[in-house]
N, C-alpha and C positions, 0 to 999 in steps of 0.2 A: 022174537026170533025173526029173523032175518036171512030168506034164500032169493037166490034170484035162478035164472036159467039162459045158458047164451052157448052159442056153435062156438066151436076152439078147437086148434091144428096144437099139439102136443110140441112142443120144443125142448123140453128139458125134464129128467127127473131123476132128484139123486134118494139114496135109501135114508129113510130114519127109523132108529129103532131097530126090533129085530123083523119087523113084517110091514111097516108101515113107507111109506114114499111120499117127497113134495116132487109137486108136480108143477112145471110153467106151462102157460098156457095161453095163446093168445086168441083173443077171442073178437067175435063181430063186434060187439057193443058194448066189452067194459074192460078193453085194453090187456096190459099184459096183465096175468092172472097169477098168484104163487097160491098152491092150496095143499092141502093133506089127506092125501087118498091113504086112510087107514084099514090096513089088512092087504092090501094087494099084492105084497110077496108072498104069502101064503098060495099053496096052490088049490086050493078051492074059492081062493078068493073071484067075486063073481063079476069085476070088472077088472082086472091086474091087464091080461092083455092090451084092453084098451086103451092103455094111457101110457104106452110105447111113443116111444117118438118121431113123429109127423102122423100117425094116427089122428083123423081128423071126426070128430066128438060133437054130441050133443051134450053137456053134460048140466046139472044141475047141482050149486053150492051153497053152504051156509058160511056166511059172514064170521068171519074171525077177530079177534083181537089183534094180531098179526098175522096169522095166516088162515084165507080160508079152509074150508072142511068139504069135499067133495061126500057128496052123499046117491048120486047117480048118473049112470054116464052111461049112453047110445052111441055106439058106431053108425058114424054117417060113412066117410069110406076110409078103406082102411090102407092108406097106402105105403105106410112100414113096409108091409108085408111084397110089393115092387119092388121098393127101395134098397132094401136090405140082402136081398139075389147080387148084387151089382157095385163092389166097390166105387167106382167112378160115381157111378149116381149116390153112390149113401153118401161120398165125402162132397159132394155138389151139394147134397140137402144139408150135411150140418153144417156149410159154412152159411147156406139162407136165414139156418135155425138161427144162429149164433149173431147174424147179422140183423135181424130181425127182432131177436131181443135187445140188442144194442142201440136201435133207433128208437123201438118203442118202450122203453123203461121210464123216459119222463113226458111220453107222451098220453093224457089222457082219453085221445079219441084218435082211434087208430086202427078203424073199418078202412079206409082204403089199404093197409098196411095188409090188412088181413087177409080182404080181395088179391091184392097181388101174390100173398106168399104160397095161396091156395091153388092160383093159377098156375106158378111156378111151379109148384109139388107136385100138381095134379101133371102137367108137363113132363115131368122127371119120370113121373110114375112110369108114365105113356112110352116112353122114349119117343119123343115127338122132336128134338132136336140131341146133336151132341152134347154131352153132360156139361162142359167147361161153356160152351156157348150160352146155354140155358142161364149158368150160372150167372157171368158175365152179364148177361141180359137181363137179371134178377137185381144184380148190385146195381146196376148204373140207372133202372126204375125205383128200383126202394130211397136209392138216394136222393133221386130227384123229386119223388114225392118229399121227402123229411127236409125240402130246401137247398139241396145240394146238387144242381145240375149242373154238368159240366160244360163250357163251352166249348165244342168242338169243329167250329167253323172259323167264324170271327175271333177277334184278339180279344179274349177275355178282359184284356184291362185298358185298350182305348180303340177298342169296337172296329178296327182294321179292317176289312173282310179280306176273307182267308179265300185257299185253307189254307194255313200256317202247320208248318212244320216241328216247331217245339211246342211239347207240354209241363206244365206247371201246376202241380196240384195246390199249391199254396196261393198262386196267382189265379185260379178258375179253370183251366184248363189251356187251350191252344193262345198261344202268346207270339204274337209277330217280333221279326228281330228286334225293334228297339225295345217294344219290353222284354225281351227275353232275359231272365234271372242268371245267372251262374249258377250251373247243375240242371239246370231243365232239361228232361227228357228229351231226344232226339227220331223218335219215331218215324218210319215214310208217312207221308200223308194218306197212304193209302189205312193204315192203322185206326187213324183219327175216323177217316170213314165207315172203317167196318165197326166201328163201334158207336157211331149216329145210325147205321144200321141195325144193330141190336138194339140200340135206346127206342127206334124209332119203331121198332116188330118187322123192318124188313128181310124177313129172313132167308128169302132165295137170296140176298145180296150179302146177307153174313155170312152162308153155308160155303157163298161162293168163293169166298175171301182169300188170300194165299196163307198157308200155313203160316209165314212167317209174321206175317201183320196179325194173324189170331191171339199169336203167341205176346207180341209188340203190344195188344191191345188189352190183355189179359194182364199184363205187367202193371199197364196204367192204369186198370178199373182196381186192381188189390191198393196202389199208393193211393188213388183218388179216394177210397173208401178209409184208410187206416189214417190219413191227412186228418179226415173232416171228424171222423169219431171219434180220435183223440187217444186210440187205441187199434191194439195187435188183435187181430181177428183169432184166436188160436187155431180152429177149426182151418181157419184160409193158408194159414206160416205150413200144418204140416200138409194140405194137400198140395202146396209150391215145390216144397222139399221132397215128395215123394214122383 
């Protein structure tokens, strides 16, 4: 038999059975995780809270044939329980969640992934910045850890220096007139800034940003993100919509 033991921030879990739940889970040291926390809809079950979503966990598993078997789990902190007060902040956390399984599913080692998502959470929890901003600041780090960092200076495709006014999420980001694509994005340059500001943590210089380059920048980090992953965030499509 086969357990191991590793810290993990909750991201998903849907019901099986009449009391049992899988649970995602991504963890320091052995990536994303799917396991079978059985009994925890019951309500004497002795860790069901725990395994809420963005609850962040100590938890210990046994090795499955296809899905592990959770067999013990410690609240390290519990930040659902922030989270969940707060529309704006839940719908910011579950598109990290959601965003965050999507880069780490083929990836086997995925501690920085995990660092950032905990930092972002723990952030959220806090109300340390505006929700959308955090967010944004969360997509445009994750992605650039997973190899997808945008250029937001220079001409993404023959090194131009900027700053350039259109973006291209197909071409790398800010693209000077002669590469510029048909349909590339038209943003002020002021946009492209406030979002090398969030890439970068300067956040007196995001907060300070004009509402409408927030909005401008927030536009381009959703297509820079649904470009490269090859897919619709679901979580990101209804927090746009609402």
């Amino acid at each position: 038999m086969h357990n191991y033991r590793d810290e993990g921030i909750v991201l998903q879990g849907h019901k099986l059975g009449e009391a049992d739940r899988i649970v995602t889970v991504l963890t320091r040291s052995h990536g994303l995780v799917r396991a079978v926390a059985k009994g925890v809809r019951r309500t004497k079950s002795r860790f069901g809270s725990r395994l809420e979503p963005f609850m962040l966990v100590d938890l210990q598993c046994h090795v499955g044939r296809s899905l592990d078997i959770v067999t013990q789990v410690e609240l390290v902190e519990p930040f659902a329980r922030g989270i969940a007060t707060d529309f704006d902040v839940y719908s910011a956390a579950s598109v990290m969640a959601e965003t965050a399984r999507s880069i780490t599913e083929a990836e086997p080692q995925s501690r920085t992934h995990f660092l950032l998502l905990v930092s972002a959470i723990r952030s959220l929890c806090n109300r340390e910045h505006p929700p959308r901003l955090s967010l944004d600041a969360y997509l445009l780090r994750a992605m650039s850890v997973a190899g997808w960092a945008p250029s937001l200076l220079d001409c993404a495709q023959c090194g131009n220096p900027g700053p350039h006014r259109a973006f291209s999420a197909a071409l790398g980001g800010a693209v000077c007139t002669n590469c510029r694509p048909s349909g590339a994005a038209l943003p002020d340059t002021d946009a492209l800034e406030h979002m090398a500001a969030l890439l970068s943590g300067d956040w007196e210089r995001a907060e300070a940003s004009d509402l409408h380059d927030q909005i401008d920048g927030s536009k381009l980090v959703s297509d820079w993100v649904s470009w490269h992953l090859e897919r619709n965030i679901r979580s990101l499509r209804i927090l746009e919509s609402t």
